[in-house]
C-alpha positions in Angstrom: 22.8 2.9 -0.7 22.6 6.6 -2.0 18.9 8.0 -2.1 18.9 8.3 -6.2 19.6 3.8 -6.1 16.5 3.1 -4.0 14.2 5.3 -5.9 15.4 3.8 -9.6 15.5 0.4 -8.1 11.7 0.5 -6.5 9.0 -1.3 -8.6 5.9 -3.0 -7.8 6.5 -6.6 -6.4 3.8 -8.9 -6.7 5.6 -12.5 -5.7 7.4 -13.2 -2.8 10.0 -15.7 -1.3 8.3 -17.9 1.4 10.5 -16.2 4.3 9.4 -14.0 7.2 10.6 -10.6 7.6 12.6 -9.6 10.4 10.7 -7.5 13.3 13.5 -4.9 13.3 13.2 -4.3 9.7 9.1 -4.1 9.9 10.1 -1.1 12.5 13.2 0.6 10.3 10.3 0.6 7.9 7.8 2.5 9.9 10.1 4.5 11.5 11.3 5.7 8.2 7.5 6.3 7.0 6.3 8.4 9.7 9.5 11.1 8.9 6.9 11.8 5.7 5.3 15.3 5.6 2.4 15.5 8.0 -0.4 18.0 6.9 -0.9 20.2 10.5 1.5 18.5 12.6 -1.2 15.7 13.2 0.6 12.4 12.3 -3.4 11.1 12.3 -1.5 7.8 10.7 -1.7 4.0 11.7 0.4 1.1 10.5 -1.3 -2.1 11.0 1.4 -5.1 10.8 -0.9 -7.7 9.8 1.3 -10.8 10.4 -1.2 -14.0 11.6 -1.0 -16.4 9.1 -5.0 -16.5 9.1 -5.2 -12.9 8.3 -2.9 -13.3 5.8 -4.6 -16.2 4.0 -7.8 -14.0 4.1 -6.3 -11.0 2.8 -4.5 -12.2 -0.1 -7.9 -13.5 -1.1 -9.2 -9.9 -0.3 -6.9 -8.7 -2.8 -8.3 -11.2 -5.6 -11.7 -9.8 -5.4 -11.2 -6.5 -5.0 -8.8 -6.4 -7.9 -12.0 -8.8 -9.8 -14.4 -6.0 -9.0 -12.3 -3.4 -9.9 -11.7 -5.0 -13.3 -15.1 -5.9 -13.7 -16.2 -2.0 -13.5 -13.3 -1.9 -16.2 -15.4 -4.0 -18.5 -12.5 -6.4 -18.4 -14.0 -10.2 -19.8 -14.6 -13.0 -17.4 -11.6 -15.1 -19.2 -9.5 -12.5 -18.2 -10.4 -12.1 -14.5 -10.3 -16.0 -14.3 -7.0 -16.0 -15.7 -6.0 -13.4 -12.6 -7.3 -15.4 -10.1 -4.8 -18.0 -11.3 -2.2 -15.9 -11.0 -3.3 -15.2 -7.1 -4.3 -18.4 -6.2 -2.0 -20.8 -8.6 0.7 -18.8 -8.7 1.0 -16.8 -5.4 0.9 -13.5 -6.7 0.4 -10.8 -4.0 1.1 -13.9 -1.4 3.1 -12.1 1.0 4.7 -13.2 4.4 3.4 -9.3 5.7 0.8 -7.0 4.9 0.8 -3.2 6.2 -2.5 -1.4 6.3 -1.9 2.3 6.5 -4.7 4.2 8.7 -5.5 7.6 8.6 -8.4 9.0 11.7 -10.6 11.3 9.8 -11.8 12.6 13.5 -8.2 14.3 14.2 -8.3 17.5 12.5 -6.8 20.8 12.9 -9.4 23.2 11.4 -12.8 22.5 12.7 -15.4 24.5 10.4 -17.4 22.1 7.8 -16.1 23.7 5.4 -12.5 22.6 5.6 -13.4 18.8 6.1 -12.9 17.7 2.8 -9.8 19.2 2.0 -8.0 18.0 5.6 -9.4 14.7 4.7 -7.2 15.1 1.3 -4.6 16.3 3.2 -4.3 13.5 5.5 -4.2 10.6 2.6 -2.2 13.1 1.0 0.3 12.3 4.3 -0.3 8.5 4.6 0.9 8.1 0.6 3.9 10.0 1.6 4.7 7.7 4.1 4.1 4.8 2.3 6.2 6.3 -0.1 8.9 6.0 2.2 8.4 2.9 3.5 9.2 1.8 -0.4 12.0 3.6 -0.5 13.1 2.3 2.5 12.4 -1.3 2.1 14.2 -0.9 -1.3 17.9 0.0 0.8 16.8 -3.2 3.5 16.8 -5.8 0.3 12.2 -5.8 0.5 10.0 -6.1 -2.0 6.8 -3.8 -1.8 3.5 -3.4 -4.0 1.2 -0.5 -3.6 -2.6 -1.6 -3.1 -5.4 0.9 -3.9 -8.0 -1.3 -4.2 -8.6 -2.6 -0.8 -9.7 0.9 -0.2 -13.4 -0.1 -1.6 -15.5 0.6 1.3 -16.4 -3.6 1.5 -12.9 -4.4 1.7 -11.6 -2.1 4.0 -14.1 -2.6 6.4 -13.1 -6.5 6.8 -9.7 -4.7 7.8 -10.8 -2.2 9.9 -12.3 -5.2 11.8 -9.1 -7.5 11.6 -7.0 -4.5 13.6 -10.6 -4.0 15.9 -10.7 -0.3 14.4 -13.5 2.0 14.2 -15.6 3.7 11.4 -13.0 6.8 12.1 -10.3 4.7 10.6 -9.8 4.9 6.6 -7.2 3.0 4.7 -5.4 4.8 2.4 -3.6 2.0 0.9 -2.6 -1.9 1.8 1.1 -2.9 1.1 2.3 -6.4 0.7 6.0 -6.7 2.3 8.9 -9.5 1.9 11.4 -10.8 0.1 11.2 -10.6 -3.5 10.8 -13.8 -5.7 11.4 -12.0 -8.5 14.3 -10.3 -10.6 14.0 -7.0 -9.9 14.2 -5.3 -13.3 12.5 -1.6 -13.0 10.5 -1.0 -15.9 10.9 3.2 -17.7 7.8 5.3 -17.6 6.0 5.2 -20.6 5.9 9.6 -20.8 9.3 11.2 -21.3 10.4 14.2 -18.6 9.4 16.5 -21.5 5.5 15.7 -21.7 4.8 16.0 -17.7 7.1 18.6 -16.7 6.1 22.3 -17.6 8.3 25.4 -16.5 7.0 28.4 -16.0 
């Protein structure tokens, strides 16, 4: 598969075929995330495999209410949040044989003044979203489907899994990806700008 047919073909998956994913696959996919940029050398990164049917029963439910909170700050109605939580529940959306919970330690840093804090902990999610980038990209060429989470980030959330993997209050999670095979045509969808209103040359 050339480079330019796994980044056309990724798009967000969100149901899943009832089938486990192969162990050497889950590594082909972390291998390929940690060859991502790493701001300082630090590879500060963790990829939790979170593959106990338990866990994964709780955190597709973790999913539905931190995508209901984040709605609800939205100002999205009830009826429409309740017609989400069909769509989980009923309907198995984001019900996926594998979740990966990408880490970053905000206590390994390179610069140690105050005053650089901050911007290496932006540096350091900036790394963890390049390699979860990859992992897309990669699961695209080994026939997975993938679906960027941002919402399990809210402090409430990720703190039930920080405690699933047994981690400390060092670890942050930059972003929770549901992995398997997809249950769904996979039909990418164009972005809504054109190349002309987001790229500027100088």
């Amino acid at each position: 598969m050339e480079l330019a047919d796994a980044i056309f073909n990724r798009m967000s998956v969100r149901y899943y075929e009832e089938r486990s994913v192969e162990e050497e696959k889950l590594k082909e996919l972390i291998e390929a995330a940690i060859r991502a940029p790493t701001a300082s050398g630090l590879e500060n990164w963790l990829f939790v495999v979170y593959k106990d049917e338990n866990l994964g029963k709780r955190i597709h439910e973790i999913i539905y209410e931190a995508h209901a909170e984040y709605y609800r700050a939205h100002g999205l109605p009830e009826e429409k949040i309740e017609k989400l939580k069909t769509r989980v529940f009923e309907n198995g959306m984001y019900r996926a044989p594998v979740y990966i919970g990408v880490f970053i330690d905000k206590e390994t840093r390179f610069l140690k003044g105050e005053e650089y804090k901050e911007v290496e902990f932006l540096w350091s999610v900036e790394s963890a979203a390049m390699a979860i980038e990859n992992l897309m990209l990669k699961a695209v060429e080994l026939g997975l489907g993938t679906c960027y989470i941002g919402v399990t980030s809210l402090e409430k959330y990720q703190k039930e899994l920080r405690e699933m993997a047994e981690l400390g209050e060092n670890w942050y999670l930059v972003g929770l990806v549901p992995v398997g095979y997809p249950a769904e045509k996979i039909t990418p969808r164009p972005r809504r700008k054109s190349l002309e209103k987001i790229l500027k040359i100088i």
